[in-house]
C-alpha positions, 0 to 999 in steps of 0.5 A: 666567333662562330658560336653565338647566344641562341644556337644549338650546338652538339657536345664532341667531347667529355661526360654529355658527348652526343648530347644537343642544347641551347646556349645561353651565354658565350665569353669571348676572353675565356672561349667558353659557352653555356649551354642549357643542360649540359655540363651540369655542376651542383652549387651550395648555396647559404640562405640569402633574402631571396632564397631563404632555405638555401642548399644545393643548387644544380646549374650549368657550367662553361664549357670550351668552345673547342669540345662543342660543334654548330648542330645541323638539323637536316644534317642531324649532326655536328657541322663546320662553319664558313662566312660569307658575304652576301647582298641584301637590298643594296646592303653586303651582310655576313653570313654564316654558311654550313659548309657541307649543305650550304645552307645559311645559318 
């Protein structure tokens, strides 16, 4: 998986194309991610013990792993993604490298 809990990514396709956020979660079964701010979807809620009042609640919903990209801060855009193993103090660690600077991510 190339995408993981706490990256930025960058929206290709759909209503927030363009747009950057966190993640916040990704299921591997299904091949979705959900990303903070984007692909927000409104909820109604009934009244419960914690939340009294109830009613309409704004949050984030999945989005597939196929319309986001790995965002690259000194490329300013949306980057692709290779592994590579390198070695750490006697120790061979994966890596993810982005593959138009080379950089490790």
């Amino acid at each position: 998986m190339r995408i993981r809990k706490g990256d930025t990514v960058y929206v290709l396709s759909g209503q927030y194309k363009g747009k950057t956020g966190k993640v916040l979660h990704v299921d591997t079964k299904k091949e979705t991610a959900v990303v903070e701010g984007i692909n927000m979807k409104k909820r109604h809620q009934r009244p419960t013990q914690k939340n009294p009042k109830g009613g309409i609640l704004t949050i984030e919903a999945p989005i597939h792993l196929s319309n986001i990209a790995l965002y690259s801060s000194t490329l300013g855009g949306p980057t692709k993604v290779c592994s590579a193993t390198i070695q750490d103090a006697g120790k061979s660690v994966k890596v993810r490298i982005c593959r138009k600077t080379g950089e490790q991510i």
